[in-house]
BALO-551398 format. One record per residue (C-alpha): residue number from 1; residue in one letter; chain; z, x, y. Coordinates in steps of 0.25 Angstrom, whole numbers, plus 5000, padded with zeros to 4 digits. Example, Ala and Ser with C-alpha at 12.3 -4.5 7.8 and 13.67 -1.06 7.14 Angstrom:
<pts>
     n   res   chain      w      u      v
     1     a       A   5031   5049   4982
     2     s       A   5029   5055   4996
</pts>
This chain:
<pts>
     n   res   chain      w      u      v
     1     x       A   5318   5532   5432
     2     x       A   5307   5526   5436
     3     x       A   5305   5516   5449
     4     x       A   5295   5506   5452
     5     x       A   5291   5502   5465
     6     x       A   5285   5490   5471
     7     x       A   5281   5484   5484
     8     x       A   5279   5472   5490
     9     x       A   5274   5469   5504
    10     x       A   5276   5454   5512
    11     x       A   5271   5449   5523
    12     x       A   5279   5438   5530
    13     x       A   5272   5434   5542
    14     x       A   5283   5423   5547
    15     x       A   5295   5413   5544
    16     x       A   5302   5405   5531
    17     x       A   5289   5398   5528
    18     x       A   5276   5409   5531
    19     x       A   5268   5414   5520
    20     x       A   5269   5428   5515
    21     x       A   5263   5438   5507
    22     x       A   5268   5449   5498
    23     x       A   5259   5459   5490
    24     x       A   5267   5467   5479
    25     x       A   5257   5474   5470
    26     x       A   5247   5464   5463
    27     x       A   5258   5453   5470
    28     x       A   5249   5447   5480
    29     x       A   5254   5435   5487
    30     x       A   5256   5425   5498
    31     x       A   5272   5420   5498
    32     x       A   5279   5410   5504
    33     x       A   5291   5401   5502
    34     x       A   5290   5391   5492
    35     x       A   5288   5375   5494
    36     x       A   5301   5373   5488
    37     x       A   5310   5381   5499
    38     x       A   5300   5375   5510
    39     x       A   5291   5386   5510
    40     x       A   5274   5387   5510
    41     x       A   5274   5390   5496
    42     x       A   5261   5399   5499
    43     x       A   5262   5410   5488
    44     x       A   5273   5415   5481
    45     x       A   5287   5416   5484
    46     x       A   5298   5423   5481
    47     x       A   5305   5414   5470
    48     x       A   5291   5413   5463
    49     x       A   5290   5429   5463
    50     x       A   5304   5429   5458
    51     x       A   5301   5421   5447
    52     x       A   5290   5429   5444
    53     x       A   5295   5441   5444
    54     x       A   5304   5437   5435
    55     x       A   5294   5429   5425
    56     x       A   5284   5440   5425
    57     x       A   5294   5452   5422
    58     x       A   5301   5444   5409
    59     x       A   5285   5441   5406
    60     x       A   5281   5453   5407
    61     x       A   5295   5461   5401
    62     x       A   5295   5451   5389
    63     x       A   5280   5455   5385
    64     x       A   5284   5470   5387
    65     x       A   5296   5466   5376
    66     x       A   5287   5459   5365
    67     x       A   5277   5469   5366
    68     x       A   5286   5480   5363
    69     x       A   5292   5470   5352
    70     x       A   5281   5470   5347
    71     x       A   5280   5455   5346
    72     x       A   5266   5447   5342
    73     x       A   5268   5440   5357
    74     x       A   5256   5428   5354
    75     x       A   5259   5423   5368
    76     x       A   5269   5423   5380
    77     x       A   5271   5415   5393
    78     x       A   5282   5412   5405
    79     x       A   5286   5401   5415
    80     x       A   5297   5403   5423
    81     x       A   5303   5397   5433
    82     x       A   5312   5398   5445
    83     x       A   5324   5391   5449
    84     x       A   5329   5393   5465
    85     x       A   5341   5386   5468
    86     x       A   5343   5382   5483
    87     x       A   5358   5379   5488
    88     x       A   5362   5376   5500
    89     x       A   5350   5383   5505
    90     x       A   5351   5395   5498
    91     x       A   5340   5399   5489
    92     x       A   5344   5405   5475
    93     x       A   5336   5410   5463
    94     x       A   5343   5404   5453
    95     x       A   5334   5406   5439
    96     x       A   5324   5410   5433
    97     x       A   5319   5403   5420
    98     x       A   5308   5411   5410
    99     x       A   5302   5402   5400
   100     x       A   5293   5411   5392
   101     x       A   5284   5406   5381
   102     x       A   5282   5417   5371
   103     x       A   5276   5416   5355
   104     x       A   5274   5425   5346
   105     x       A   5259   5427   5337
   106     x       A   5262   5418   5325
   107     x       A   5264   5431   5315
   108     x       A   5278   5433   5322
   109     x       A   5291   5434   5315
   110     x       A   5305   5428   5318
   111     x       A   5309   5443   5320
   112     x       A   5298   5444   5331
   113     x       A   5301   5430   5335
   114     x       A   5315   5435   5338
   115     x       A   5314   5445   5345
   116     x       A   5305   5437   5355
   117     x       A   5316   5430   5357
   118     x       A   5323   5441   5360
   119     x       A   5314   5447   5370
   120     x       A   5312   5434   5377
   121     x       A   5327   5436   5381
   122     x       A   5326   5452   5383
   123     x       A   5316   5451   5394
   124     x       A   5323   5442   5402
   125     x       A   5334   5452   5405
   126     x       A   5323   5464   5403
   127     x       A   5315   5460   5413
   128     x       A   5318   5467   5425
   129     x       A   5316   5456   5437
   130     x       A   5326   5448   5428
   131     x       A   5334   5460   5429
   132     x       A   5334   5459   5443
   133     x       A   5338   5445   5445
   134     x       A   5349   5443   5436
   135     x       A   5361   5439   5441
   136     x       A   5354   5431   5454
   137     x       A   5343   5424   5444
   138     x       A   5346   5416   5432
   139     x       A   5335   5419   5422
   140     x       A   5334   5410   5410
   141     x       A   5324   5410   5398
   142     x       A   5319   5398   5392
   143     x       A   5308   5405   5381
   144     x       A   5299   5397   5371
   145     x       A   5295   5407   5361
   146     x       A   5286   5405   5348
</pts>
C-alpha cells in the first residue's frame, strides 16, 4: 500500500471577516469568506476549493480514462458549479454539478462514441474527491458530448 501525504499551512490573523492565506504545494493563495455569506471575498474560499477539487479530479481522472481507451479525444472541457444551501442559518453543500463538453476526432466510431459515454459516467464515481464526498455532496452530470 502506498500513502501520499500533503500539507497545507494557514495563516489566520483575526475574526469572521480577516483575510488569510494558505500555501499547499503550487496552492498559493489569499482566502477569505465570500460576498455571498457576508465576507471580503479577497482570494479563495473554501466552497470554491471544494468545487475545485472536485472539478479538477473528474477532469483529470476522465483524461486518464480515455487515454487508456484509447479514444481519438479531439477536445475536452469542464464548468461546474456549486450549490450551498443556507437554512435557518446553517450552511450546507448541497451539490455539485459537472458539465463537461467532450468530442471526439471526427474518424470516431459509434463503438468509441459509446464508450465515452461510458466513461463520462465512470469518472464521476472513480474520481476519488467524489468518492470522498458522497453521501454529504450531491454530484450530478450534465455532459455535452460529440
Amino acid at each position: 500500500m502506498a500513502e501520499h501525504h500533503f500539507h497545507l499551512k494557514a495563516d489566520w490573523p483575526g475574526g469572521r471577516n480577516s483575510e488569510g492565506f494558505i500555501e499547499a504545494g503550487n496552492l498559493k493563495t489569499k482566502i477569505s469568506i465570500p460576498p455571498e455569506m457576508d465576507g471580503p471575498g479577497v482570494g479563495t474560499n473554501p466552497d470554491e476549493m471544494l468545487l475545485g477539487a472536485a472539478a479538477t479530479c473528474y477532469i483529470i481522472t476522465l483524461a486518464a480514462m480515455i487515454e487508456r481507451a484509447g479514444l481519438p479525444l479531439h477536445e475536452m472541457s469542464l464548468e461546474s458549479e456549486g450549490i450551498v444551501d443556507v437554512t435557518k442559518g446553517v450552511f450546507t453543500y448541497k451539490k455539485i454539478i459537472h458539465r463537461p463538453t467532450v468530442s471526439l476526432k471526427e474518424n470516431a466510431t459509434e463503438k468509441e462514441h459509446s464508450k465515452l459515454k461510458k466513461l463520462v459516467e465512470k469518472a464521476e464515481k472513480s474520481c476519488m474527491i467524489s468518492r470522498a464526498i458522497q453521501g454529504n455532496v450531491e454530484v450530478e452530470l450534465q455532459a455535452n458530448l460529440n
